[in-house]
C-alpha positions in Angstrom: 70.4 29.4 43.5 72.7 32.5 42.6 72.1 36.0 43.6 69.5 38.0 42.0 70.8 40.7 40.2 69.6 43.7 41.1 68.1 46.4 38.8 69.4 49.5 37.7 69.6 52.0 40.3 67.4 54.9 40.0 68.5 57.8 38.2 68.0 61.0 40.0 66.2 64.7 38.8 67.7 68.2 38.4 65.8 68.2 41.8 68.2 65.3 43.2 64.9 63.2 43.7 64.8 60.0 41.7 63.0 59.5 39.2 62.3 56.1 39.3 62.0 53.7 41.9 64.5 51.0 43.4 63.1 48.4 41.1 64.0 50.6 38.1 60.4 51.5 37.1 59.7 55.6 36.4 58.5 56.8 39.6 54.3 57.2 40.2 54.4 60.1 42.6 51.0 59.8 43.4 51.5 56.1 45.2 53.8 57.8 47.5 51.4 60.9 48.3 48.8 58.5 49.1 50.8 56.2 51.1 52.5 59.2 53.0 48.7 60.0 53.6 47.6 56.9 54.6 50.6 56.7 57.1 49.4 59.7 59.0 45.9 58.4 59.3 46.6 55.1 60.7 48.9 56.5 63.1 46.1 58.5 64.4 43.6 55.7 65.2 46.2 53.7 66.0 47.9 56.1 69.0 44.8 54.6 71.5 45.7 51.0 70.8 49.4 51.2 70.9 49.2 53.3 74.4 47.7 50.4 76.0 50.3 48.1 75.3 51.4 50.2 78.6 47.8 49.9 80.8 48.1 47.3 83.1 44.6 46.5 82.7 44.2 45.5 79.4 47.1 44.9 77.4 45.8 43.7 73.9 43.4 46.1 72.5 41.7 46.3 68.9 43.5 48.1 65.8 41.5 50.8 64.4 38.2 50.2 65.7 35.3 52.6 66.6 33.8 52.2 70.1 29.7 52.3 69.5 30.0 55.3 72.0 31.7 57.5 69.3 30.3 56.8 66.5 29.2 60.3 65.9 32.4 62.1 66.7 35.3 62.6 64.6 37.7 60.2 64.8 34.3 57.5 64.0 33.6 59.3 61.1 36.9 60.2 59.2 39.7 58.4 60.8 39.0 54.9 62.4 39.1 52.4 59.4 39.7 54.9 56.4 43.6 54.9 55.9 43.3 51.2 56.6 41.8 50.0 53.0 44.1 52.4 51.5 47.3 51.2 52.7 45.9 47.4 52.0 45.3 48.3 48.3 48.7 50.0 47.9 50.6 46.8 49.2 48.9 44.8 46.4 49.6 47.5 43.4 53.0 47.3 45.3 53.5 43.8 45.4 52.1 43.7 41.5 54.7 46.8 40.4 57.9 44.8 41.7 56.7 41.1 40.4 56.7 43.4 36.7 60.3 44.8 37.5 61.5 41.4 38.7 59.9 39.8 36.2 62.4 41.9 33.7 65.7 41.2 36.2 65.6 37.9 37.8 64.2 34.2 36.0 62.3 33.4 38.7 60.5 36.8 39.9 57.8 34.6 42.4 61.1 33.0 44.1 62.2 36.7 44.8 58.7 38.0 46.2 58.7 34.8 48.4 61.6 35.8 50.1 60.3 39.4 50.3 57.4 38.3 52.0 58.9 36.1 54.2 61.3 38.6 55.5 58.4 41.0 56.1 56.4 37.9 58.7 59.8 37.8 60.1 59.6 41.8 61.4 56.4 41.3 61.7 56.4 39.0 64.3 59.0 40.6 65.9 56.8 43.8 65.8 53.7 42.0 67.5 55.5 40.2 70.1 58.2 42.9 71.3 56.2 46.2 71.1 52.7 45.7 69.2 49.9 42.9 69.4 48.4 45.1 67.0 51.1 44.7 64.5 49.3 44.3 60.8 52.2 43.3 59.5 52.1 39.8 60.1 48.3 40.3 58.6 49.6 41.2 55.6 52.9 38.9 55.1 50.5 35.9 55.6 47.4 37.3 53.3 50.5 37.5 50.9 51.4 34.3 51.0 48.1 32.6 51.0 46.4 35.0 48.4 48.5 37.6 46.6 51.7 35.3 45.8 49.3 32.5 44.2 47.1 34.9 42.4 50.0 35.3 40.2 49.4 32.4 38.6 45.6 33.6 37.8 44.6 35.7 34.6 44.0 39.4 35.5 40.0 38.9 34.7 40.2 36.0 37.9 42.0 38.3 40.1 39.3 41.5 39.1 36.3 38.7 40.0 38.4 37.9 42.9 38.6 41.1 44.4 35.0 42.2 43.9 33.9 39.2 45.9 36.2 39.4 48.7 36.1 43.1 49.1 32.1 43.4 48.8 31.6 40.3 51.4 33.0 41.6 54.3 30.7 44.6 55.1 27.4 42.4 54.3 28.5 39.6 56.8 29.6 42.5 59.1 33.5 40.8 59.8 36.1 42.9 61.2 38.4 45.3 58.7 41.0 42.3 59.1 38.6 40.6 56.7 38.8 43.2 53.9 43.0 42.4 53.2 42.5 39.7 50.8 40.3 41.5 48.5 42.1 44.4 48.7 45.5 43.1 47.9 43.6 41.6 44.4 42.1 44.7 44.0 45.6 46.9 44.1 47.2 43.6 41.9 44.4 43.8 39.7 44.6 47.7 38.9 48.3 47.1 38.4 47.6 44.4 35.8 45.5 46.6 33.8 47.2 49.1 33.8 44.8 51.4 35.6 48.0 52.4 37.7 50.7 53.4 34.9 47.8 56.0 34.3 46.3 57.0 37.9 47.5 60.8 37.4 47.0 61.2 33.7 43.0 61.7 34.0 41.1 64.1 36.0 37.7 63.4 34.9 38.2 59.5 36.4 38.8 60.1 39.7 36.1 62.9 40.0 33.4 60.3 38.8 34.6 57.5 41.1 34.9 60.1 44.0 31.2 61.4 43.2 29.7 57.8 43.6 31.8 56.9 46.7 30.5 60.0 48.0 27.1 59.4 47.2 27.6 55.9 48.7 29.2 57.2 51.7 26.5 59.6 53.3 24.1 57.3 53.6 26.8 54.6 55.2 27.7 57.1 58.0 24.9 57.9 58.8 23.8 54.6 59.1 27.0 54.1 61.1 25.9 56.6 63.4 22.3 55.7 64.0 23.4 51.2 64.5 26.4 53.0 66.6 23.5 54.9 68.8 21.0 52.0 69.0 23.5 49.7 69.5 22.1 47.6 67.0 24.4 44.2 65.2 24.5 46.3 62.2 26.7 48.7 63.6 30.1 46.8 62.2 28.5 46.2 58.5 27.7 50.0 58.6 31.1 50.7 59.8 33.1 48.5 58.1 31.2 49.7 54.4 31.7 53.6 55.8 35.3 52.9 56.0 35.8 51.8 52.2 33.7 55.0 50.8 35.2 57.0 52.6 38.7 55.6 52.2 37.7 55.8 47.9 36.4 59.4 48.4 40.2 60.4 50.4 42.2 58.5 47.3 39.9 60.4 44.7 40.5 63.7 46.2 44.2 63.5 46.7 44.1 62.3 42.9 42.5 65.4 41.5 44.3 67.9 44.1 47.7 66.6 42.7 46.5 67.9 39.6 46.2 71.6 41.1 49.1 73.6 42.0 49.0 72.0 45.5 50.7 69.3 43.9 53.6 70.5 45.3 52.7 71.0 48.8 51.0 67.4 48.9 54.4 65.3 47.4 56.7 67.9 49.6 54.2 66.8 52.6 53.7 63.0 52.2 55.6 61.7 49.6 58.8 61.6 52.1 56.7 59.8 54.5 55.1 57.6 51.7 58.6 56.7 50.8 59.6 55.5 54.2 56.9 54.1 55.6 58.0 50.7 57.0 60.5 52.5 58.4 58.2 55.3 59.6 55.4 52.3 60.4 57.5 50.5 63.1 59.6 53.7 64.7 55.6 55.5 65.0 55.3 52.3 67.4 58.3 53.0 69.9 57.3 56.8 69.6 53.7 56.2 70.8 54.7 53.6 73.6 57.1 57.0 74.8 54.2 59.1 74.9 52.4 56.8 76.7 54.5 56.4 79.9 55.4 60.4 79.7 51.7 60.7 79.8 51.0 58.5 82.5 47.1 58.6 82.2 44.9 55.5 81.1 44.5 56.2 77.4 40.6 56.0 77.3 41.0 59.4 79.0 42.4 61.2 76.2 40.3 63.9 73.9 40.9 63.9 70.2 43.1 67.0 71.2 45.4 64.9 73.0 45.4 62.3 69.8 46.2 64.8 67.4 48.9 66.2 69.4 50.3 63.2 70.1 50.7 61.9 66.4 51.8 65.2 65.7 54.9 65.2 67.7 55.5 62.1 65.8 54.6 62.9 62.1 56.5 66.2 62.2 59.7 64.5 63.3 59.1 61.9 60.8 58.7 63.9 58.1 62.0 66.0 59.0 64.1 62.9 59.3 62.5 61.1 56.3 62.9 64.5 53.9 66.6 64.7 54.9 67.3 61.7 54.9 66.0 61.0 51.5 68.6 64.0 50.2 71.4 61.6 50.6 70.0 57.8 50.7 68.3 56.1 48.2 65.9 54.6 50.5 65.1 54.4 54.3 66.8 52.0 56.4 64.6 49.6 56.8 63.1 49.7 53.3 67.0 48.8 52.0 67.6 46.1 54.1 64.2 44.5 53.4 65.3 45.3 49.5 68.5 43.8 50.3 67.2 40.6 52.1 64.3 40.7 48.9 67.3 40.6 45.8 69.8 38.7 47.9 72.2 41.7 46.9 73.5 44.3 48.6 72.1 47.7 47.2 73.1 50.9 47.3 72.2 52.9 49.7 74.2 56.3 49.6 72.8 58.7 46.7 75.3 59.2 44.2 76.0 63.1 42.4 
């Protein structure tokens, strides 16, 4: 098969910043924000579980998880399992967003996000055995290729029905947040194909109904959280697990509507640089935490929040540095081109031209 060709590169702002995406497509700002934001929350209910890759005692432990114990205290309530369904639902509008753009470039666009998903099983194997049993990348490269590559093939009203059923079934049956990718991916695909995301930041008034219901929905789920968590009742991973997706829809709502105040600034100078690198940001966060960990020296279940928050922030700030510089003169992060050069068989630019 020849080489994909590869699609314009993007052009850039009187800012420098490009204003459209690798694939060619006009840039949605608010995907990045959100995926910036979502990158800082799993890294802080993820610091626990990496750090034990370093305990003696136990050396696989689960990924963002709340411990019955603490179901009342903060990281139970706002971070464990919240940035979780939102970085699952931007990998499927992802996913849908470059199947459009290849769709335009190559003739056989599924051939391409094959390859593309292959190549992300590939690091994230790598990621899982060398550093991380907690690696989700793997999760996702394989829910890919079972789910979100042959949905492609569906109508958009099969993927919508789809979605509902696998993202509502998981909480009733009280499975694990693993459960919840499948019908997340359709979900992201599904807004994609209807458009719902060429027009995420052109309406206020949608995002502050939607946010309204899933907070409406979400008191009652945490504090049932909180009471199955205390009681120690079977319930308490349903509870949990439906806490986590309100709660996740009342974050995605708010950022939505605050990047329509004059904090919209703040929030894309903030996250987007994160949101823009985050595979790249993803797998270093890993190495960072395993660092910590032995400088540290202390069992991990021993640590406050304090200790959490500092941690990740050592990390983030960095990150953010790096990624905001870096971003000045490369297109992409490093990672992100070589998995876009292993995705269009091409080698891309990488340098930012004047």
């Amino acid at each position: 098969m020849p080489p994909a060709t590869l699609p314009p590169a993007p052009k850039a702002t009187g800012s420098g910043l490009p204003s459209s995406t690798s694939s060619g497509r006009p840039r949605i700002t608010a995907l990045d924000v959100l995926r910036g934001f979502a990158l800082c929350g799993i890294l802080l209910a993820n610091v626990k579980p990496i750090a034990h890759m370093v305990d003696a005692v136990s050396v696989v432990r689960p990924v963002v998880t709340a411990n019955r114990d603490d179901a009342w205290l903060g990281p139970g309530l706002f971070v464990d399992q919240r940035f979780f369904p939102i970085f699952s639902l931007l990998f499927g509008i992802g996913f849908s967003l470059l199947l459009e753009s290849a769709g335009r470039n190559v003739p056989r666009p599924r051939v391409l996000l094959l390859r593309r998903l292959l190549v992300l099983l590939a690091v994230g194997l790598a990621h899982m055995f060398l550093l991380w049993r907690g690696d989700i990348l793997t999760v996702y490269a394989v829910v890919g290729l079972l789910v979100l590559l042959p949905s492609t093939w569906l109508p958009r009203w099969a993927v919508a029905g789809l979605a509902a059923v696998l993202t509502v079934t998981p909480p009733i049956f009280g499975q694990q947040h693993l459960a919840l990718v499948p019908g997340l991916f359709l979900l992201g695909s599904a807004l994609t194909r209807y458009g719902v995301i060429d027009r995420i930041e052109r309406s206020a008034r949608v995002p502050a109904a939607l946010g309204l219901v899933f907070a409406a929905g979400a008191v009652p789920a945490v504090w049932m959280q909180i009471e199955s968590g205390a009681s120690g009742t079977d319930d308490f991973t349903s509870w949990f697990a439906l806490a986590g997706l309100l709660l996740a829809g009342v974050y995605v709502c708010a950022l939505l509507l605050l990047l329509r105040t004059p904090l919209r600034p703040v929030l894309q100078g903030v996250f987007a640089p994160l949101g823009r690198m985050a595979l790249t940001n993803y797998l270093s966060a890993t190495l960072l935490v395993l660092m910590a960990a032995r400088l540290i020296g202390s069992s991990p279940d021993g640590w406050s929040s304090a200790t959490v928050l500092l941690i990740a922030g050592a990390i983030l700030i960095p990150q953010w540095l790096v990624s905001t510089l870096w971003l000045r003169r490369y297109r992409q992060g490093p990672l992100e081109w070589l998995w876009r050069w292993a995705t269009w068989a091409v080698r891309p630019p990488l340098r930012r031209t004047p």
